[in-house]
C-alpha positions as a printed NumPy array, in Angstrom:
array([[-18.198,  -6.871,  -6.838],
       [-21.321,  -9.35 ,  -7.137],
       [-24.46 ,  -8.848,  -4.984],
       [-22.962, -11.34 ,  -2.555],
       [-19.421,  -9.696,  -2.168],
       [-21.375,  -6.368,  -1.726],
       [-23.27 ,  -7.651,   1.4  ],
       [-20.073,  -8.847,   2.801],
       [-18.17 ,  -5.596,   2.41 ],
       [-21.109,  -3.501,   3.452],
       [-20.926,  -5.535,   6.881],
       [-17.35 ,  -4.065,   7.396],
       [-16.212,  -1.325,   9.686],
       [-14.975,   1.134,   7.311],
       [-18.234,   0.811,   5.265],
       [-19.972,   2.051,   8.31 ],
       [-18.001,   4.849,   8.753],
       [-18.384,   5.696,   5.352],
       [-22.61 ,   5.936,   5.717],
       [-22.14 ,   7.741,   9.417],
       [-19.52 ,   9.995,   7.242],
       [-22.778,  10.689,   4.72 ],
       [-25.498,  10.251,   6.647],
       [-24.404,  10.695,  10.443],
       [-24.566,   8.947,  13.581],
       [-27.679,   7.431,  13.863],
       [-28.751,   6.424,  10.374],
       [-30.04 ,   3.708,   8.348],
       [-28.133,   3.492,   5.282],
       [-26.944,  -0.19 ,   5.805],
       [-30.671,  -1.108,   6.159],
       [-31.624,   0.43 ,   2.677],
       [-28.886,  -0.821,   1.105],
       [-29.642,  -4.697,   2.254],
       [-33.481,  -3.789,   0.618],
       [-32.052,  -2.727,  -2.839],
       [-29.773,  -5.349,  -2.509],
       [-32.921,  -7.912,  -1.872],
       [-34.783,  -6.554,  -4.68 ],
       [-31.743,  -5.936,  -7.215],
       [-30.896, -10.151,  -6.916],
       [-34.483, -10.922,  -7.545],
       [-34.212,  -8.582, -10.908],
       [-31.109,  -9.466, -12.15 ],
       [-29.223, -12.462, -10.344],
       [-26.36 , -12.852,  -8.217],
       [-24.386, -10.576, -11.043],
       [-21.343,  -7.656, -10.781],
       [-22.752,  -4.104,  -9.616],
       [-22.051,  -1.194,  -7.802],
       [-23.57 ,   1.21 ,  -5.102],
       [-24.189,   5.09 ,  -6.06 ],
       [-25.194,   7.78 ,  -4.127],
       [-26.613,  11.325,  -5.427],
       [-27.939,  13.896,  -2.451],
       [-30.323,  16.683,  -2.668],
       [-29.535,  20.379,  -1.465],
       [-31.032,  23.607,   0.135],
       [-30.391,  27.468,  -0.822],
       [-28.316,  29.039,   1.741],
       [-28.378,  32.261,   0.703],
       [-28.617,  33.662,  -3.191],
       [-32.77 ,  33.952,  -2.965],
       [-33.335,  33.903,  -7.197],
       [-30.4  ,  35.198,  -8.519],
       [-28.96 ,  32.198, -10.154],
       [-31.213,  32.696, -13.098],
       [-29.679,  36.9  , -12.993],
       [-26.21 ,  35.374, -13.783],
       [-25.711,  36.588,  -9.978],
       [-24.488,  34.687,  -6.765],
       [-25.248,  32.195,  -4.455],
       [-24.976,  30.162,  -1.066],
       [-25.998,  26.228,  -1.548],
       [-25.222,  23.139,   0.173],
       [-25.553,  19.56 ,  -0.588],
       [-27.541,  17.421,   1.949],
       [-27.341,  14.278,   3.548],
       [-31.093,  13.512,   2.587],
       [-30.018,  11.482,  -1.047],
       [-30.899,   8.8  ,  -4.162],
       [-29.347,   5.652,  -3.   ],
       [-28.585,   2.564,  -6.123],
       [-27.744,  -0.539,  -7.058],
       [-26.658,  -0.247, -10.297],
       [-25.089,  -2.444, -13.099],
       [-23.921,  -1.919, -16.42 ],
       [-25.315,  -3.665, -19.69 ],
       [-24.648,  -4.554, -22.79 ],
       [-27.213,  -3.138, -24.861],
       [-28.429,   0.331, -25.12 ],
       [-31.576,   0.302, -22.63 ],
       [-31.541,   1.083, -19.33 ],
       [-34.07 ,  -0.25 , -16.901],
       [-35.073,   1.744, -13.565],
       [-36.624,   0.614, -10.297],
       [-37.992,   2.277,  -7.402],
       [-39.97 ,   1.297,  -4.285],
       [-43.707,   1.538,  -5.933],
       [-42.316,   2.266,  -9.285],
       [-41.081,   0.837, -12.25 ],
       [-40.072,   2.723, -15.157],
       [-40.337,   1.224, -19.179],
       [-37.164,   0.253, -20.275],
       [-35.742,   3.203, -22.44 ],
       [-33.627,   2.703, -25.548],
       [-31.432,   5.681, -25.615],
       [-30.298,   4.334, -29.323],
       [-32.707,   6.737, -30.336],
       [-32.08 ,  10.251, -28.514],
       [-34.35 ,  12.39 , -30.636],
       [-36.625,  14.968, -28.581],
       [-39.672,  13.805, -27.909],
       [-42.012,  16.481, -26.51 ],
       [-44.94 ,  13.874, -25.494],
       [-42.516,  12.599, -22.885],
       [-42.388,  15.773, -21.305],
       [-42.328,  15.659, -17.7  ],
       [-41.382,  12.082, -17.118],
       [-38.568,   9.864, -15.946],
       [-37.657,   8.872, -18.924],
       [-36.869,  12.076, -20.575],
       [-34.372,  12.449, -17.892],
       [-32.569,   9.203, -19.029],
       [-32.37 ,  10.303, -22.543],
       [-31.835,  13.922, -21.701],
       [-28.742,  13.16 , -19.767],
       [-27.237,  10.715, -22.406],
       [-27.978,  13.554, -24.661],
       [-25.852,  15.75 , -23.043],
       [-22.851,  13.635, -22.794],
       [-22.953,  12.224, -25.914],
       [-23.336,  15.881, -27.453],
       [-20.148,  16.774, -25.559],
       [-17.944,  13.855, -27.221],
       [-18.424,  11.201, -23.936],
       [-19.729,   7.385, -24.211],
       [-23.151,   5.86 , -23.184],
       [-24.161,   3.079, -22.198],
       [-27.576,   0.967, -21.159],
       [-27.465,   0.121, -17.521],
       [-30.068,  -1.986, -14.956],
       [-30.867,   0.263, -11.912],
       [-32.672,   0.236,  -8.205],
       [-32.514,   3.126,  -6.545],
       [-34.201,   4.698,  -3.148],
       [-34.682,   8.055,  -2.589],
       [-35.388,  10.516,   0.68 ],
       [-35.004,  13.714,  -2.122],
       [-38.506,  14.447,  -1.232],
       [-40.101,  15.731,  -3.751],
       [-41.652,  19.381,  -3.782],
       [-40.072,  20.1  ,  -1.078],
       [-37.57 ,  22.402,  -2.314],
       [-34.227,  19.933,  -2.358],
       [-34.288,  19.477,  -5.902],
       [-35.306,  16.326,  -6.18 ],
       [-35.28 ,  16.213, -10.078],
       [-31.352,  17.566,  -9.794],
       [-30.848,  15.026,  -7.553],
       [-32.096,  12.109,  -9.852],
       [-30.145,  13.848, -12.911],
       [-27.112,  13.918, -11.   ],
       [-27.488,  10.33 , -10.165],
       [-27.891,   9.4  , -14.048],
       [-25.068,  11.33 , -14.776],
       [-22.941,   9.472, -12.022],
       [-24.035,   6.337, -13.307],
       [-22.924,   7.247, -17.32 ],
       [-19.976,   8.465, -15.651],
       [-18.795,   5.081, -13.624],
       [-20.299,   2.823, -16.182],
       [-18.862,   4.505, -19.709],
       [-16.088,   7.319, -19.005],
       [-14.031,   5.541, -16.093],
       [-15.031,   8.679, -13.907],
       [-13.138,  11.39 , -15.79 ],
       [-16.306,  13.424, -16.518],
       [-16.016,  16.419, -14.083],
       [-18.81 ,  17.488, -11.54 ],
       [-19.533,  20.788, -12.994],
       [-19.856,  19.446, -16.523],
       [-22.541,  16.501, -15.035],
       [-24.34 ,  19.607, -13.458],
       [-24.754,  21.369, -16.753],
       [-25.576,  18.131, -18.753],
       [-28.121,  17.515, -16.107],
       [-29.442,  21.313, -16.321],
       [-29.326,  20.639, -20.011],
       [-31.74 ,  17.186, -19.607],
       [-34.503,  19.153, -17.538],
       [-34.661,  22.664, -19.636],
       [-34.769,  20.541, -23.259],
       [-35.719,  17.009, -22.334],
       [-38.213,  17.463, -19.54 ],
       [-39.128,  20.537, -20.413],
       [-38.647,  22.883, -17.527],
       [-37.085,  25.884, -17.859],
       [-34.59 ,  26.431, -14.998],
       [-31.398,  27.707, -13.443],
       [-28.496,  26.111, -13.372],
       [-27.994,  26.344,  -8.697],
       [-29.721,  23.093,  -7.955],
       [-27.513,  20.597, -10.339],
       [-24.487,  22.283,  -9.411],
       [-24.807,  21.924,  -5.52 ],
       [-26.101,  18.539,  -6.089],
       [-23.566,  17.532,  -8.389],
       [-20.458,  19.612,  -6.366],
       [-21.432,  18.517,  -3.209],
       [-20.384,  20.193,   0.46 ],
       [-20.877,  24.154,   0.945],
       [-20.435,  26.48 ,  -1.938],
       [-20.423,  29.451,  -3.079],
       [-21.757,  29.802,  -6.953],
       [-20.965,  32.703,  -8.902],
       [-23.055,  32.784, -12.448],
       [-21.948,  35.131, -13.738],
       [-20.161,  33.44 , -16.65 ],
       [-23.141,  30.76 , -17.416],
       [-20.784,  28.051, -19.257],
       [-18.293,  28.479, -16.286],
       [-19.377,  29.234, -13.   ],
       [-16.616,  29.97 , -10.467],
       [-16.996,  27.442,  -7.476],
       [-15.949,  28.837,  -3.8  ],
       [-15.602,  26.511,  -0.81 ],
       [-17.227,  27.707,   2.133],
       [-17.548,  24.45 ,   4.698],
       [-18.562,  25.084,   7.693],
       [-19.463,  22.917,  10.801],
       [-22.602,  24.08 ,  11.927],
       [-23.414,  21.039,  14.435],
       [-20.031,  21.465,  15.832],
       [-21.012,  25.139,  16.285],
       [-24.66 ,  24.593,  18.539],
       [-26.341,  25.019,  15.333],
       [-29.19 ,  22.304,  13.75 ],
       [-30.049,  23.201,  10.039],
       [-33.606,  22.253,   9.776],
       [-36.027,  22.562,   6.917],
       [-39.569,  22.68 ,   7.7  ],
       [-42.447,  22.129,   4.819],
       [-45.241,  24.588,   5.943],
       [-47.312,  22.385,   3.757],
       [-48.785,  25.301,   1.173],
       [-50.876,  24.196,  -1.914],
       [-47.965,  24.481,  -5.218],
       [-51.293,  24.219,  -7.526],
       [-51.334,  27.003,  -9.844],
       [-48.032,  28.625,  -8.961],
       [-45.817,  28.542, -11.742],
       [-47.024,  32.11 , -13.104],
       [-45.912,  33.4  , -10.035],
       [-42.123,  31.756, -10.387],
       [-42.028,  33.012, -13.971],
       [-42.642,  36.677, -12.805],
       [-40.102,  37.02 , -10.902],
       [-37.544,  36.422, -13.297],
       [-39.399,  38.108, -16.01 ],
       [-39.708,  41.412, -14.001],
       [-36.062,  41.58 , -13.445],
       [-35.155,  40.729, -17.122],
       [-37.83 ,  43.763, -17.972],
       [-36.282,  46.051, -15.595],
       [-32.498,  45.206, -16.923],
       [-33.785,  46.051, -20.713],
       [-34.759,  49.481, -19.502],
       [-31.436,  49.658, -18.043],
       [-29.981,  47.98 , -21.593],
       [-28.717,  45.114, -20.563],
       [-30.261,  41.483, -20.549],
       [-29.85 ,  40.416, -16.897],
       [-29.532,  42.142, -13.429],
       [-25.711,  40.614, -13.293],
       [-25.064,  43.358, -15.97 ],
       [-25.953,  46.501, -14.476],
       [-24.99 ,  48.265, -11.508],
       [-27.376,  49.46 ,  -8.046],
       [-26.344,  52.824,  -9.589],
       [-27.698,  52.232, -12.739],
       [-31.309,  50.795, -10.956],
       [-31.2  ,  53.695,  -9.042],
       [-31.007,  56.031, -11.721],
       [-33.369,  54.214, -13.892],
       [-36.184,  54.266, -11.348],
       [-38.65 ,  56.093, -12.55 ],
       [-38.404,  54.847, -15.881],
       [-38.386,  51.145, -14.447],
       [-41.584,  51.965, -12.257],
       [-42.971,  53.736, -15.574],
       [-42.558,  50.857, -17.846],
       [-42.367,  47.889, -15.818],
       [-44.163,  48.31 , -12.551],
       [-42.855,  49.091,  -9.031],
       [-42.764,  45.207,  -8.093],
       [-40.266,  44.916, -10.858],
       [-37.791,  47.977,  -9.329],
       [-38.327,  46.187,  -6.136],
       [-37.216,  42.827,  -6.769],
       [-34.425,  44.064,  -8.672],
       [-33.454,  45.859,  -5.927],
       [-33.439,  42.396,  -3.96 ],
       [-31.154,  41.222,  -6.489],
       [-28.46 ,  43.8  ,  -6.17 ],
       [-28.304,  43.528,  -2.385],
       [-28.871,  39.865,  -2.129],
       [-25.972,  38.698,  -4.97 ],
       [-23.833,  40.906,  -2.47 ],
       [-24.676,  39.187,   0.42 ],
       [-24.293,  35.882,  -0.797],
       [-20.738,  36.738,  -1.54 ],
       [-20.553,  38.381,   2.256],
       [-21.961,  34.848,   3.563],
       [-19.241,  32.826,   2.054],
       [-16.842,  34.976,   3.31 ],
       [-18.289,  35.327,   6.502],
       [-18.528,  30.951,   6.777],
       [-15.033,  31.291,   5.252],
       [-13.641,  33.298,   8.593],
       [-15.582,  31.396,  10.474],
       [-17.785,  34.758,  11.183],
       [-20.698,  32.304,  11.995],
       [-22.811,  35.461,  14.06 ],
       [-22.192,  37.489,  10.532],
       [-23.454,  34.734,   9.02 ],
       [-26.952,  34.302,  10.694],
       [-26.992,  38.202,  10.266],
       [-26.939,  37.91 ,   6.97 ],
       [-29.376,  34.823,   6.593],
       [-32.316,  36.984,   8.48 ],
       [-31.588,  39.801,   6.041],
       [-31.721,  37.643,   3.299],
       [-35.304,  36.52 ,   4.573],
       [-36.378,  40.356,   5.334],
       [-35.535,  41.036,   1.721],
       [-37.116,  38.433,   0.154],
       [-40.2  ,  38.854,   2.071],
       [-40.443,  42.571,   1.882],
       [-38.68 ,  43.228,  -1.656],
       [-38.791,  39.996,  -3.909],
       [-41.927,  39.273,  -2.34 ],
       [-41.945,  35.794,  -2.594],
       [-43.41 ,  34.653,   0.674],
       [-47.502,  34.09 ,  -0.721],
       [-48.89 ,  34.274,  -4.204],
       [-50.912,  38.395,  -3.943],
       [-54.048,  36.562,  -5.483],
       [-54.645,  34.62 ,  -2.315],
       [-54.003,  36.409,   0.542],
       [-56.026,  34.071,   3.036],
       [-53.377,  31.422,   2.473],
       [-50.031,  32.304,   4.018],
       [-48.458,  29.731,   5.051],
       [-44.483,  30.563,   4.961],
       [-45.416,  33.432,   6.463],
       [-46.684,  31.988,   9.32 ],
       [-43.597,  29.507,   9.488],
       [-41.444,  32.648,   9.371],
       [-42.971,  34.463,  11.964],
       [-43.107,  31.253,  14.497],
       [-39.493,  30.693,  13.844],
       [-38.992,  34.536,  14.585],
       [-41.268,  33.72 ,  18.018],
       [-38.836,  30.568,  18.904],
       [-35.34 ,  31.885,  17.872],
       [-35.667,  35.438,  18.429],
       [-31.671,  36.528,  19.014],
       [-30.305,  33.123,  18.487],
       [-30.208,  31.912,  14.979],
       [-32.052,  32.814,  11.617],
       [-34.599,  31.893,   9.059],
       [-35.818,  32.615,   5.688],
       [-37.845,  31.589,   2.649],
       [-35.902,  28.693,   1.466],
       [-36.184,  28.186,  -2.336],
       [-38.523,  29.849,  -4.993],
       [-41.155,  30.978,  -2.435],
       [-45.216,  31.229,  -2.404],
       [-45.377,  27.488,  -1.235],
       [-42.908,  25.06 ,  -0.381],
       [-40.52 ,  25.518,   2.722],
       [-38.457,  27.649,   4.614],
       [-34.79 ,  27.097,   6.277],
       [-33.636,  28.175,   9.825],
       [-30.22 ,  27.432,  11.755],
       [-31.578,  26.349,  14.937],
       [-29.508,  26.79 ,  17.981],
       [-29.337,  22.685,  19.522],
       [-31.036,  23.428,  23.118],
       [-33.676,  25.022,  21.059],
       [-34.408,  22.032,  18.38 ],
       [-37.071,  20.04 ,  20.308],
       [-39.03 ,  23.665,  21.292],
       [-38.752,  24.375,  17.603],
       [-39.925,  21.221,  15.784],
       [-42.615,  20.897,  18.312],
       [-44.379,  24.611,  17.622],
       [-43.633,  23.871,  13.882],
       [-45.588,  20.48 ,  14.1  ],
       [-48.501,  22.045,  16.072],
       [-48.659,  24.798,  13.13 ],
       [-48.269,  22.352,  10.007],
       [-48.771,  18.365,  11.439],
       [-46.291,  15.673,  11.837],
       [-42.876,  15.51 ,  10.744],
       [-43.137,  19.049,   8.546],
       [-39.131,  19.558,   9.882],
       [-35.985,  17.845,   9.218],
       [-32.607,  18.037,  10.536],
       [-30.428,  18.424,   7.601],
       [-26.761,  17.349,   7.33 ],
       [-24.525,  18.927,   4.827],
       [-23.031,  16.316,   2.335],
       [-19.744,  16.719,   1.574],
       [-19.784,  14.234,  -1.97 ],
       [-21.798,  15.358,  -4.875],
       [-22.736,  11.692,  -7.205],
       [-20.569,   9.358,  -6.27 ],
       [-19.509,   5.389,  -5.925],
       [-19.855,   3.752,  -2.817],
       [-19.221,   0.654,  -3.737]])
């Protein structure tokens, strides 16, 4: 359709059940889209495009065991990369954003560049990369995009944008045959080479997969998929993600740890990752582990072999629609990352505990009636609590009284990974 037709059709009745569908009730998707329709004329004319749509996601359950080969509980979220896309006929693709405009980037030329670590850009190329590497066609294409992925606040922001590329390759060049799983690994392959950030594969799948899922790593170049949808408004329950506004400076030695410690304490045991051994092999191997690699190391592997078990026991909880073993299982999940994978604050500042202080007001509000837990990699960032509804406006106003104005948001599960709206 051209910019014009778009308008009209976005106007329509089934287009607004479409964004309540993604974004629920009360939302303003039709008002974004008429801005990056605004801004995508005055770019590029009057001209044939289409609307795409790439959401960000929380970690349900499966507190750092994706990079163990072990299992997990994500969910795609309404929060999401909304663009007005088209496709060109050269090899460059331009990129817009409110505040922001990327240089064009000629992805003729897909060599590694390490000076371009860390931007935008490397993304683009990363993610043509990937497909092309895997025998599928690229393209250039002119994009504007929005985005309410917030960054650093644990919704994977950077999967979220990757997914979006990946959407856009795949509408624009492949006639949407590429499959969500392999955009999810091309985009995992785009941040760990291309931009230069080592990471696990959970965020681009949920992004990419969309709805509730279980993830099962175990097999790295095939992760089994398990649906586990589950209604929570429907059930009394908010999901809400609150950003206990921490400092992330000088953190990423404590990420790394953790999943160095566990790799240590699986070599003692032989093997290369946690998802290879058994909780009788840790426990026999305990005072060798504490010997070689430090009691911090036994205890987060320890975390590991419970936690990969309960993420299984949460899907099939969701699954049976067991939603009071489900909560159950979310607390314990944030008992053992707090007391095990210790996660919670970085041990080198002890003055600053911020999630902990989230966590132990959300205790104060919910007591018996819903759960919380560390959400994410820990130290800083947020933490994620099913919130019973007569209890939301109690909760988001001690949480704003403890960490300022609009630290929560009511989350809606997305049931589309990347996709075309339009």
């Amino acid at each position: 359709m051209r910019i014009s037709e778009i308008r009209t059709f976005a106007r329509q009745k089934a287009f607004a059940e479409k964004l309540q569908e993604l974004y629920g009730e009360k939302n303003d998707g039709l008002a974004r889209l008429t801005r990056l329709l605004d801004c995508f004329e005055d770019l590029y004319g009057d001209t044939e495009a289409c609307v795409l749509s790439g959401g960000g996601r929380v970690e349900v359950g499966g507190n750092h065991t994706d990079h163990q080969g072990g299992c997990v509980l994500a969910a795609a979220i309404s929060l999401d990369i909304l663009a007005v896309a088209k496709k060109n006929d050269d090899m460059i693709i331009r990129y817009a954003a409110e505040g922001y405009e990327m240089a064009p980037v000629d992805i003729s030329d897909l060599e590694i560049k390490k000076e371009l670590y860390g931007t935008s850009e490397s993304l683009f190329r990363g993610v043509a990369a990937g497909l092309m590497n895997r025998g599928y066609e690229i393209g250039g294409f002119d994009m504007v995009a929005d985005s309410r992925v917030l960054p650093g606040s644990g919704m994977s922001s950077s999967a979220a944008f990757e997914v979006m590329i990946g959407t856009a390759f795949n509408h624009f060049y492949n006639h949407g045959r590429i499959k969500d799983q392999l955009i999810a690994m091309v985009s995992q392959y785009a941040e760990n080479v291309y931009f230069g950030k080592p990471s696990g594969l959970m965020d681009q799948m949920a992004c990419a997969c969309g709805g509730l899922i279980g993830i099962d790593f175990k097999d790295a170049e095939n992760p089994k998929i398990t649906k586990a949808d589950y209604d929570f408004e429907a059930a009394g329950y908010a999901v809400m993600l609150t950003d206990c506004r921490a400092n992330h400076a000088d953190l990423t030695d404590a990420y790394a740890g953790i999943p160095q410690e566990m790799k240590a304490a699986a070599r003692v045991m032989g093997h290369e990752l946690l998802s290879q051994c058994t909780m009788k092999e840790l426990l026999e191997a305990t005072p060798l582990i504490r010997q070689q690699c430090g009691d911090r190391a036994w205890l987060r592997s320890f975390h590991y072999m419970n936690e990969t078990e309960r993420a299984k026991k949460q899907v099939k909880a969701l699954k049976h629609g067991e939603l009071q073993e489900f909560l159950q299982l979310v607390k314990e999940s944030g008992r053992s990352s707090y007391e095990y994978l210790q996660n919670i604050y970085a041990d080198w500042d002890v003055m600053h505990q911020s999630m902990a202080v989230g966590l132990a007001l959300s205790d104060y509000v919910l007591q018996d009636d819903g759960a919380w837990r560390v959400h994410g990699g820990g130290f800083a960032g947020t933490i994620l609590a099913f919130v019973p509804l007569k209890k939301v406006n109690a909760y988001r106003k001690t949480m704003e009284k403890a960490f300022g104005k609009d630290c929560t948001l009511r989350l809606k599960v997305r049931q589309y990974g990347g996709i075309r709206l339009i």
